[in-house]
Structure formats: C-alpha cells, structure tokens
DSSP file (Angstrom, degrees, kcal/mol; ACC not computed):
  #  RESIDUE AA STRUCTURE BP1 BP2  ACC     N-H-->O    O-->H-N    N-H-->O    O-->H-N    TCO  KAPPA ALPHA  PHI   PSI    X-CA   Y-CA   Z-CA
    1    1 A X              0   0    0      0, 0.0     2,-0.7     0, 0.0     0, 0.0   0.000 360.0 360.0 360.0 137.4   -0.1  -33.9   14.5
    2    2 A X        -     0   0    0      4,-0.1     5,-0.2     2,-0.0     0, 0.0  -0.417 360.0-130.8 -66.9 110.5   -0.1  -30.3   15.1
    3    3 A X     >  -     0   0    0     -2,-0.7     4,-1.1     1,-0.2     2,-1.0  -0.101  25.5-119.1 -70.8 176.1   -1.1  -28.9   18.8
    4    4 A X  T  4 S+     0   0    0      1,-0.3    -1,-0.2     2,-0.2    -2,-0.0  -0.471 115.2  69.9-102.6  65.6   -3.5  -26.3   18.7
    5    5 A X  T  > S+     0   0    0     -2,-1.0     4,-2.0     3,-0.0    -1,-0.3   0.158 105.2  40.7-119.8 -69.3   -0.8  -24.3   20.3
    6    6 A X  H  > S+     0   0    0      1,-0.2     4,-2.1     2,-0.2    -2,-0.2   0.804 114.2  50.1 -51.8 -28.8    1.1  -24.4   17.0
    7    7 A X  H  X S+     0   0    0     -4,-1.1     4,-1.2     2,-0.3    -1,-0.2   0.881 112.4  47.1-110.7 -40.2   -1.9  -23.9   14.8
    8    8 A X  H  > S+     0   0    0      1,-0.2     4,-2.6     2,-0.2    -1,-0.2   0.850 114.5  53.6 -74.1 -61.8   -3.0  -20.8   16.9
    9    9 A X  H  X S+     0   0    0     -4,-2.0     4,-1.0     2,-0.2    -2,-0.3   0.860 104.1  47.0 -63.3 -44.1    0.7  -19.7   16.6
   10   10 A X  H  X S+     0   0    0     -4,-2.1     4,-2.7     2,-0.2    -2,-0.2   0.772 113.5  52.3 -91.6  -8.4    1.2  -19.8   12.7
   11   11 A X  H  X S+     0   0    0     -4,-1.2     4,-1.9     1,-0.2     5,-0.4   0.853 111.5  45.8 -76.6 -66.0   -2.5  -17.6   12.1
   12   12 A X  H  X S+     0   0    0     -4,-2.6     4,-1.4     1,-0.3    -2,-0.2   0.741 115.1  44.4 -70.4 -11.6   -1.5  -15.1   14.3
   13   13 A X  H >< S+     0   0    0     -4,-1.0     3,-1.0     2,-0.2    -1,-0.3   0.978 112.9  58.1 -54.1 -68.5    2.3  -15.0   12.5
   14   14 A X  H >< S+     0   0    0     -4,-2.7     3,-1.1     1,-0.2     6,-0.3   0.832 111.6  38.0 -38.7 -53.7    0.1  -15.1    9.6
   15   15 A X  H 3< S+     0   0    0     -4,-1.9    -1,-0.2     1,-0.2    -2,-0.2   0.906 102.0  63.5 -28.0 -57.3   -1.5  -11.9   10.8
   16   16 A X  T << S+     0   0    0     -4,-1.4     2,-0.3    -3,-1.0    -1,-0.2   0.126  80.9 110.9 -89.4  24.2    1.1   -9.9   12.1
   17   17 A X    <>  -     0   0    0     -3,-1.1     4,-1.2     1,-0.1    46,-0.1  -0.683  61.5-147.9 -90.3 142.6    3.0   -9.7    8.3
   18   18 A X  T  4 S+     0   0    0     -2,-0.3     4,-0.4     2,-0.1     5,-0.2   0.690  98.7  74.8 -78.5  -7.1    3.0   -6.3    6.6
   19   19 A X  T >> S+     0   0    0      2,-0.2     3,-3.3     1,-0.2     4,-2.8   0.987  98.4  47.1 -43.6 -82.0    2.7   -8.8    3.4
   20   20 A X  H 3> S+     0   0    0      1,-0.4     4,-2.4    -6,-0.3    -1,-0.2   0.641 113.1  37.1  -6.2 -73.5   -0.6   -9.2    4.4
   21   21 A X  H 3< S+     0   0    0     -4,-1.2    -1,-0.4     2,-0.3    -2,-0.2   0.051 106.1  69.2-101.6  20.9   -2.2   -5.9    5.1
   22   22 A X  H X> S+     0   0    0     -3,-3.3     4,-1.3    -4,-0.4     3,-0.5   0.560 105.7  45.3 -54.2 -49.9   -0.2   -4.3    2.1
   23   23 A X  H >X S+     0   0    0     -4,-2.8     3,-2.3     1,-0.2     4,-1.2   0.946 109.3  52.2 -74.1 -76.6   -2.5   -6.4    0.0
   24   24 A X  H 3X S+     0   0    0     -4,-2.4     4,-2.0     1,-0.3    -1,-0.2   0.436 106.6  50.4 -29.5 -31.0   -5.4   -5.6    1.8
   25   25 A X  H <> S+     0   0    0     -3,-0.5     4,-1.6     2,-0.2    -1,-0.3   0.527 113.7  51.6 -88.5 -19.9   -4.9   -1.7    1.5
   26   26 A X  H <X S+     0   0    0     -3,-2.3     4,-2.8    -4,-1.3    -2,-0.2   0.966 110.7  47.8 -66.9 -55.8   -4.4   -2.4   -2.3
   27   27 A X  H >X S+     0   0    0     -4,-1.2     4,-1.6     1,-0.3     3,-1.0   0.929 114.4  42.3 -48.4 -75.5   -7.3   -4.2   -2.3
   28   28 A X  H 3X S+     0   0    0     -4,-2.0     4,-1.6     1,-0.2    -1,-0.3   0.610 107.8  56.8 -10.8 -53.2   -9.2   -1.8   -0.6
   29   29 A X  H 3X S+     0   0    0     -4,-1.6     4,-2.8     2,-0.2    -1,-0.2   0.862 111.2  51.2 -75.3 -48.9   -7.8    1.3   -2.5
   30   30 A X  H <X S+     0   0    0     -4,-2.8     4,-2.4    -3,-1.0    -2,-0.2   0.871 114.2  42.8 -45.4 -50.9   -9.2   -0.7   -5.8
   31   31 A X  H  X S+     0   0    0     -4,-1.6     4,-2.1     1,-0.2    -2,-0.2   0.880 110.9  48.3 -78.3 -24.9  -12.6   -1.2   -4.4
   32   32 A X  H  X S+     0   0    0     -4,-1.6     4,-3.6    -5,-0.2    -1,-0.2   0.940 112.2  53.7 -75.6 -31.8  -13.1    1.9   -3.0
   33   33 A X  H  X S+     0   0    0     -4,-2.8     4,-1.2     1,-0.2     3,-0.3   0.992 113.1  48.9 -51.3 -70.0  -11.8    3.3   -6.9
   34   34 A X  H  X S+     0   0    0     -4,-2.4     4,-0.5     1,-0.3     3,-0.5   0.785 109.3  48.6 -39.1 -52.3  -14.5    1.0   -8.3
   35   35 A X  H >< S+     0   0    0     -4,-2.1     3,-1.1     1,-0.2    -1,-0.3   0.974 109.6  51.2 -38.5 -70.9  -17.2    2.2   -6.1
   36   36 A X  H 3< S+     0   0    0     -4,-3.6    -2,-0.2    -3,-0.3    -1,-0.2   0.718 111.1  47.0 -52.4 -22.1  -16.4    5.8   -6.8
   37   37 A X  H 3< S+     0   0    0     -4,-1.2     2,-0.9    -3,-0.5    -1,-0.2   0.495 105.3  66.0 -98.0 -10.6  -16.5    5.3  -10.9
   38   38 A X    <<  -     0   0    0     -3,-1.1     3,-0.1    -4,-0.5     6,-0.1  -0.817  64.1-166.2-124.1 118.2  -19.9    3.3  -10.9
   39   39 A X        +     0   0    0     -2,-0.9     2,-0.7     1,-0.2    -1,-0.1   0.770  64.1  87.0 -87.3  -7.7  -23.1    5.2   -9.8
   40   40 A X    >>  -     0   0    0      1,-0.2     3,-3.0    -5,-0.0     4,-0.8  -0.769  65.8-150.8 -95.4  79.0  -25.1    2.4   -9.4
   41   41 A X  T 34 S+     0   0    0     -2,-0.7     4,-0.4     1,-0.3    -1,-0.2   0.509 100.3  37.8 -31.7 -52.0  -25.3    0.2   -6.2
   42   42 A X  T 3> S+     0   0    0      2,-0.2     4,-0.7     1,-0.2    -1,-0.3   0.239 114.1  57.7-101.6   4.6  -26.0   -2.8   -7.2
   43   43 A X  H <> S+     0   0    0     -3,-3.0     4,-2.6     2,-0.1     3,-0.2   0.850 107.2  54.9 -44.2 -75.2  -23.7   -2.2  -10.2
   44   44 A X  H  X S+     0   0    0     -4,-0.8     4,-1.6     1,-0.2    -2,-0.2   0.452 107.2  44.6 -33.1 -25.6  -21.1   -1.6   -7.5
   45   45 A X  H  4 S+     0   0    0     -4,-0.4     4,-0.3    -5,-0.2    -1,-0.2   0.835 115.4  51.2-104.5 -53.5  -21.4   -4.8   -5.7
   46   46 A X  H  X S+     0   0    0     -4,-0.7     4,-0.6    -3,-0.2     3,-0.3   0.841 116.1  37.2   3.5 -88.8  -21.4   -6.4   -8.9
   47   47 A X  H >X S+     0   0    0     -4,-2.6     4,-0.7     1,-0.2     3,-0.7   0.936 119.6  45.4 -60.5 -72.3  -18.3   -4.8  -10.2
   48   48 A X  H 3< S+     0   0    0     -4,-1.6    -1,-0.2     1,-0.2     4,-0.1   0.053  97.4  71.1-110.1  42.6  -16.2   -4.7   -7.0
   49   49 A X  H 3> S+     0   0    0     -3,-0.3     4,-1.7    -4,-0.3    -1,-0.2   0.655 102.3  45.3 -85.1 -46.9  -16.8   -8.7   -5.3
   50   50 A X  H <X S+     0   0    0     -3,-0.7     4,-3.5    -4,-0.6     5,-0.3   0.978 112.6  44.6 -88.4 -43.2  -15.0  -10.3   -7.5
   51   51 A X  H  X S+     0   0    0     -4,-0.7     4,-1.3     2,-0.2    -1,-0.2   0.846 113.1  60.0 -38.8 -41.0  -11.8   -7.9   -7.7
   52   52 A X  H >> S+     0   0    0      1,-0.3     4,-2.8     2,-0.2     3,-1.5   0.988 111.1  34.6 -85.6 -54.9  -12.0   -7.9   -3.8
   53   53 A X  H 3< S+     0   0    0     -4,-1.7    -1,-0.3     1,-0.3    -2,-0.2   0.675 108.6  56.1 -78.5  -2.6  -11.6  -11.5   -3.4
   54   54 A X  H 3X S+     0   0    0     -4,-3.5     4,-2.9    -5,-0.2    -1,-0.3   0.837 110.8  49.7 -71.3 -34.1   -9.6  -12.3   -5.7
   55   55 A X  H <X S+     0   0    0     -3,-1.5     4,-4.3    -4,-1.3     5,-0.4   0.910 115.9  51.0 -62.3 -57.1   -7.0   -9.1   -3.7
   56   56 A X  H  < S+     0   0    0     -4,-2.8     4,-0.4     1,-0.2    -1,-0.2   0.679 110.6  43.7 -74.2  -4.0   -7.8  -11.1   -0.5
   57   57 A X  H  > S+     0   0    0     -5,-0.4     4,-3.6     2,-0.1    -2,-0.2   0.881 115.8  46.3 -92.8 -50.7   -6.8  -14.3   -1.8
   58   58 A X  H  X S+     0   0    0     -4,-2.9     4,-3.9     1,-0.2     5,-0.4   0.953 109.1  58.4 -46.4 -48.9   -3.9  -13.1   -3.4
   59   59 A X  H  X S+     0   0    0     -4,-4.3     4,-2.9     1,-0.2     5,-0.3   0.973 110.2  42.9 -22.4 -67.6   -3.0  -11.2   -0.2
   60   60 A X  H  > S+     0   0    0     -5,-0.4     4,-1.4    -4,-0.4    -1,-0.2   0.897 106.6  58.0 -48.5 -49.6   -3.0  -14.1    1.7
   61   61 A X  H  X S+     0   0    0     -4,-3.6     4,-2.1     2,-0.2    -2,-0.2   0.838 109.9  53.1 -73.3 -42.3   -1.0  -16.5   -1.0
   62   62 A X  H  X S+     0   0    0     -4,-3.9     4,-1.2    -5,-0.2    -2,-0.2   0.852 102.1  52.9 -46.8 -34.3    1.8  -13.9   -0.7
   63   63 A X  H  X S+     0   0    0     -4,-2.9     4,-1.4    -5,-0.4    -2,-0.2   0.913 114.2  41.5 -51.6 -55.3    2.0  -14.0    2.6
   64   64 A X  H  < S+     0   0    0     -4,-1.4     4,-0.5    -5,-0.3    -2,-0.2   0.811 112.2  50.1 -81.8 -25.0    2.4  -17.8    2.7
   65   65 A X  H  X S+     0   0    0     -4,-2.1     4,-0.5     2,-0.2    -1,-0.2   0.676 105.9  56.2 -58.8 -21.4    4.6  -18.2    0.0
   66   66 A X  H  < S+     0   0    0     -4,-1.2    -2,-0.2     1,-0.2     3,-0.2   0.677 110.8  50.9 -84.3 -33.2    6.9  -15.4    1.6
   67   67 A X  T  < S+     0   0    0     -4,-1.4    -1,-0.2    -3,-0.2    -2,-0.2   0.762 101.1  65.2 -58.6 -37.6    6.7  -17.9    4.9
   68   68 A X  T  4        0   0    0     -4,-0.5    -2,-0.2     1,-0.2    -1,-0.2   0.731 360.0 360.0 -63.7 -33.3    7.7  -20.9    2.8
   69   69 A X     <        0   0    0     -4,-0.5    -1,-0.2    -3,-0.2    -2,-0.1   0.587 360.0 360.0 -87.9 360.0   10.8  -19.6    2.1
C-alpha cells in the first residue's frame, strides 16, 4: 500500500510537467478563441465547457502516459 508520502510525491511530479501546462495553455487559448467568436454569454458557457474539459482531461492523460513510459 502506498504511503501518503508517495501519493503526495507522484501529484506534485504530476504538476511540475511542462506536459501538463502546455495542454492547459492550449486549452485556454481555445476557450478564450470560443469566447471571443460567440456574443452571447450563456451561448459561451455552452460552447466552451465541453471543449475545456475535454483539453483538461486530455492534458492530464498525456502527462501520465508520458510517466508510464
């Protein structure tokens, strides 16, 4: 079983990847495009939720496959 020494230790690894926060700035740079094209708030919200977590999931699942190996 893992101590929560290790488990503490592979999130902040997980953090500290440029993997990571390259996909996040993509992501970002996408929502913020989406935002800008769509006058509508609640269009906007719509429109750029699903794109965003779908960016942050991916983000993430590169990041941890890039550990696996």
């Amino acid at each position: 079983m893992l101590s929560l020494l290790e488990v503490v230790s592979d999130i902040a690894e997980l953090f500290l990847s440029w993997r990571l926060y390259v996909g996040f700035a993509v992501t970002a740079g996408l929502c913020w495009l989406l935002i800008s094209l769509v006058p509508n708030e609640t269009a906007q919200w719509v429109i750029c939720v699903p794109p965003g977590l779908i960016g942050i999931f991916l983000s993430f699942r590169w990041q941890i496959r890039a550990d696996s190996l």
